[in-house]
C-alpha positions as a printed NumPy array, in Angstrom:
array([[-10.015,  10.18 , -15.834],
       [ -7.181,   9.124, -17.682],
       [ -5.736,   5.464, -17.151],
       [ -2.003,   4.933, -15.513],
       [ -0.684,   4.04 , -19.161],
       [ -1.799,   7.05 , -20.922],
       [  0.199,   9.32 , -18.355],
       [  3.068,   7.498, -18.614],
       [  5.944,   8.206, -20.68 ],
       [  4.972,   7.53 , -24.244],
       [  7.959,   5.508, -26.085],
       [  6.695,   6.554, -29.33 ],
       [  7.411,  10.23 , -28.429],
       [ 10.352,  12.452, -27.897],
       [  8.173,  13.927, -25.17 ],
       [  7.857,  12.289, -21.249],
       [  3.604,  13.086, -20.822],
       [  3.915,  12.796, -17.28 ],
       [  6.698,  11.819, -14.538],
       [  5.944,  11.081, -11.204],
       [  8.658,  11.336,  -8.467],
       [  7.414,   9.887,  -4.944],
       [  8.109,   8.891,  -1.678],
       [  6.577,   5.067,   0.276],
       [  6.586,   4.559,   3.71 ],
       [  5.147,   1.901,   4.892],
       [  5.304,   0.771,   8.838],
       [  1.983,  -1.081,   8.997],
       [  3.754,  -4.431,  10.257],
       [  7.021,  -5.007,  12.229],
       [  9.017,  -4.876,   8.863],
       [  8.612,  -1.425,   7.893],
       [ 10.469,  -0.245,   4.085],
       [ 10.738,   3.127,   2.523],
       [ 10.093,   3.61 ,  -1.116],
       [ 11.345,   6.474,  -3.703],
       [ 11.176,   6.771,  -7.553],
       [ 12.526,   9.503,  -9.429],
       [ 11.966,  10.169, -12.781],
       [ 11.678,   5.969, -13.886],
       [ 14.894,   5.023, -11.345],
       [ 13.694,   3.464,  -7.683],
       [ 15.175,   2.92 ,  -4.779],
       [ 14.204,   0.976,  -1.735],
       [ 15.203,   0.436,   2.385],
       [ 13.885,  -2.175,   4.727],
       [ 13.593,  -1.222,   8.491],
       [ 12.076,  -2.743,  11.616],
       [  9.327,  -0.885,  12.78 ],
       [  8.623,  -0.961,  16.074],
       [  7.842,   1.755,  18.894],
       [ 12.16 ,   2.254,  19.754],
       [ 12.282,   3.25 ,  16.482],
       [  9.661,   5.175,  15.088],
       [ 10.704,   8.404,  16.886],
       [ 14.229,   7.772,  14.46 ],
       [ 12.117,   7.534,  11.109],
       [ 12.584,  11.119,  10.363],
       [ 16.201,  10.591,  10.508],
       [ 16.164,   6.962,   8.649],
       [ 14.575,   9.113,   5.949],
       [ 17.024,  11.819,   5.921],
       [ 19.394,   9.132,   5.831],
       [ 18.16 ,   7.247,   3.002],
       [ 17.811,  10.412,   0.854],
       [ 22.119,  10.698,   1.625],
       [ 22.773,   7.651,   0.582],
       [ 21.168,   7.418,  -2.075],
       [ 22.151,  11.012,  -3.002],
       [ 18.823,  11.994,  -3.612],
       [ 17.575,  15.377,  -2.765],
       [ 13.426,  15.483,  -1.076],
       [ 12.424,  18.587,  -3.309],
       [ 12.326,  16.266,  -6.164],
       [  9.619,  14.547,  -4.583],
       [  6.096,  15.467,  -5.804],
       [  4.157,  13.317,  -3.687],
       [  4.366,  11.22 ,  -0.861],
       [  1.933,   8.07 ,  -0.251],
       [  1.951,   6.859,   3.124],
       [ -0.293,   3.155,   4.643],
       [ -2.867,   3.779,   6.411],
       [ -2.829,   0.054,   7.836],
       [ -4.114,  -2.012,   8.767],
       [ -1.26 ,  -2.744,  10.967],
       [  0.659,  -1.732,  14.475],
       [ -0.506,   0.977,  16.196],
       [  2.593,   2.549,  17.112],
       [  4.206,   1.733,  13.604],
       [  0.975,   3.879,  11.918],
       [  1.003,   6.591,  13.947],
       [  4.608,   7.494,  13.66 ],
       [  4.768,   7.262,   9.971],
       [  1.255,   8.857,   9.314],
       [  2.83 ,  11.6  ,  11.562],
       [  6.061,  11.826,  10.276],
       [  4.732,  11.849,   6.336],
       [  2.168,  14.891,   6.945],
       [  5.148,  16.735,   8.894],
       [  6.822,  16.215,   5.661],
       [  4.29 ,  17.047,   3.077],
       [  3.533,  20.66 ,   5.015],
       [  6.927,  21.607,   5.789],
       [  7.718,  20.806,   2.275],
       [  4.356,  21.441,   0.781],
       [  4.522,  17.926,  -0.998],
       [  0.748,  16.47 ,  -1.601],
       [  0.02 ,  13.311,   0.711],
       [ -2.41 ,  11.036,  -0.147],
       [ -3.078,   7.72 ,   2.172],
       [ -3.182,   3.75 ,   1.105],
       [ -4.297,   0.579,   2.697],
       [ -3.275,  -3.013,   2.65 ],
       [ -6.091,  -4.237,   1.476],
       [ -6.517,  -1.607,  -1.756],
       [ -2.764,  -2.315,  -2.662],
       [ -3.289,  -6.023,  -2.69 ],
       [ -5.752,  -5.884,  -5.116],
       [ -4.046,  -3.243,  -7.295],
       [ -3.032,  -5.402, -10.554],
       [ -6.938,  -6.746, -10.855],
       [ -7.955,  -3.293, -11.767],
       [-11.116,  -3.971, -14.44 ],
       [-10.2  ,  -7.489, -14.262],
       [-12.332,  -9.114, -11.64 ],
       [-15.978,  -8.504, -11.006],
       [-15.451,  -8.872,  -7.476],
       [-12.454,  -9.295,  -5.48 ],
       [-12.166, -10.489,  -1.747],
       [ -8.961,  -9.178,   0.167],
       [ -7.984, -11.21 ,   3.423],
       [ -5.345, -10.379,   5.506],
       [ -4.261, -11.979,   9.218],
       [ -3.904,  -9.534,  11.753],
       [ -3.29 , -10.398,  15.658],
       [ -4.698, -14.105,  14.99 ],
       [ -7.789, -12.528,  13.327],
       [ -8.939, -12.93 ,  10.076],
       [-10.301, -10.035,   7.95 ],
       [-12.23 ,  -9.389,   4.818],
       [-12.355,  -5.848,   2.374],
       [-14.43 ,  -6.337,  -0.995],
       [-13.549,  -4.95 ,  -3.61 ],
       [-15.477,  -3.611,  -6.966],
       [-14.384,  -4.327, -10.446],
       [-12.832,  -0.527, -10.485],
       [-11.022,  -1.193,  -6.896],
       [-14.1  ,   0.653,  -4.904],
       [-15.021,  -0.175,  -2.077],
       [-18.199,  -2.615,  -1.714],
       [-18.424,  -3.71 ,   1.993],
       [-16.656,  -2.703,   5.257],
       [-13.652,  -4.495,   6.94 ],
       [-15.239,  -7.257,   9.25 ],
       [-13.773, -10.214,  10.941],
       [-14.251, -13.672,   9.642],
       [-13.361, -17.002,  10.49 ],
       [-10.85 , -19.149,   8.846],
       [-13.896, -22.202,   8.055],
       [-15.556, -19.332,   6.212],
       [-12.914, -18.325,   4.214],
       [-12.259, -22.431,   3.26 ],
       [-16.384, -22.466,   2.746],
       [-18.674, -19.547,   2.788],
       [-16.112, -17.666,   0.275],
       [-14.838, -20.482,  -1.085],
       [-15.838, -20.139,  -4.795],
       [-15.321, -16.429,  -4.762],
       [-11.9  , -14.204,  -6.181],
       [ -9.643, -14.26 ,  -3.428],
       [ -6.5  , -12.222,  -2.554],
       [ -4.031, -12.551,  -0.149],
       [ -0.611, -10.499,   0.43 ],
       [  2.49 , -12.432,   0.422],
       [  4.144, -11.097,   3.323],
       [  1.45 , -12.456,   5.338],
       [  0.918, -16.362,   3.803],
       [  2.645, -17.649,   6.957],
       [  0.111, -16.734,   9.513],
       [ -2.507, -18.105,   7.193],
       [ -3.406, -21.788,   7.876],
       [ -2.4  , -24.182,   5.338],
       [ -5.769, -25.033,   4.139],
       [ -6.91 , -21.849,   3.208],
       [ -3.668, -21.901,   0.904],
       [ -4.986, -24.785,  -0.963],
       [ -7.994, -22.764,  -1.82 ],
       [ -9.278, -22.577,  -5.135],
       [ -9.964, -19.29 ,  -7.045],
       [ -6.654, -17.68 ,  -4.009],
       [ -3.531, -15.06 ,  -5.354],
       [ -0.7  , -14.544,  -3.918],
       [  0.108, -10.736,  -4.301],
       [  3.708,  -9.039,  -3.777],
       [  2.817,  -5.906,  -2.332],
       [  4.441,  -3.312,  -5.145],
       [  5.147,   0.337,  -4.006],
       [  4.753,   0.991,  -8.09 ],
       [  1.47 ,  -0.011,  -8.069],
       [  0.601,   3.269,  -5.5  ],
       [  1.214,   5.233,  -8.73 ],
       [ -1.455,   3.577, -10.593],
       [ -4.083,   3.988,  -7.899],
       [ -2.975,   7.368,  -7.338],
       [ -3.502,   8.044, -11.163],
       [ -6.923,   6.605, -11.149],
       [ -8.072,   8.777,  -7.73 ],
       [ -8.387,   5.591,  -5.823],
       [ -6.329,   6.758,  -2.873],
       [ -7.214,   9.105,   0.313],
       [ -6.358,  12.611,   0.083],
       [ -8.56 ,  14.308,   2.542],
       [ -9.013,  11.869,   5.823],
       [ -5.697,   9.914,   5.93 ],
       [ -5.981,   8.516,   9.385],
       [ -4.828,   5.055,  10.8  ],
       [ -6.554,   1.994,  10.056],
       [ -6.595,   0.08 ,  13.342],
       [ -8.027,  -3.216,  13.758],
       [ -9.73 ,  -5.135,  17.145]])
């Protein structure tokens, strides 16, 4: 398969390779923020998710796409997260982004929280460790040098994270360091990650993303 950069627009050439135009949503946690870029421009809306609203994101869509004076048949695919994250918040989007991508036969495919973290360490790490906070719990994803998947999400405690793990890669997204506790901050061998809706075109590129069983990721 051929890496993000090689289907990119080569600057040496009179030619574009390959453009993608696509569509974001994400409404995993109570801020919720729609994502489009078409052909290299972006453009980007921050909404509260929460369940007197989701039955609106159809029309906050719509609406964006005025605004912005964008038109949704320029879209050529749509990436939607999976979660982990509110119930109601994933449901409604999940829903509203395959209503979208039949009605306007756009190609879906389905992301996670703990895959986009961990999105710029592609081939860099041997092993990566994604935690996220979630409803006072603590969870861990491992990650592969290529971004598979080596282990199951599964609760851990905050002492393990500052011992049992303590030596190992770690990520964390930074929309969620404030639930963290301040010692696992001070952790050696811990990054910080802004959560990038770019990045979903890399993973995309490199068939790391769901197309087939795009469900919700719910946590206990």
């Amino acid at each position: 398969m051929l890496a993000a950069k090689d289907l990119l627009i080569d600057n040496n050439s009179s030619i574009n390779t390959y453009i993608m135009n696509f569509l974001s949503i994400d409404f995993s946690m109570n801020i919720g923020s729609l994502f489009v870029k078409i052909e290299n421009k972006v453009f980007n809306k921050i909404l509260q998710s929460d369940k007197f609203k989701n039955d609106l994101l159809m029309l906050q869509i719509e609406d964006f796409f005025k605004e912005n004076k964008l038109n949704i048949a320029e879209i050529s695919k749509i990436f939607v997260n999976q979660g982990p994250g509110n119930f109601s918040g994933l449901r409604g989007s999940l829903a509203i982004a395959k209503g979208i991508s039949i009605s306007k036969n756009i190609n879906l495919f389905g992301y996670n929280t703990f895959l986009w973290s961990c999105a710029k360490f592609f081939k860099k790490e041997s092993s990566i460790y994604c935690f996220i906070k979630f409803r006072e719990k603590y969870f861990l994803k491992k990650f592969d040098i290529h971004l598979k998947s080596s282990s199951e999400v599964f609760e851990v405690l905050g002492e393990d994270i500052n011992n049992k793990y303590k030596s190992v890669f770690k990520v964390i997204p930074k929309n969620m360091i404030k639930d963290f506790e301040p010692t696992i901050l001070k952790n050696d061998n811990i990054t910080v990650v802004d959560l990038d809706h770019n990045d979903l075109e890399f993973l995309q590129l490199n068939g790391l993303l769901e197309e087939k069983s795009i469900k919700p990721l719910y946590l206990n």
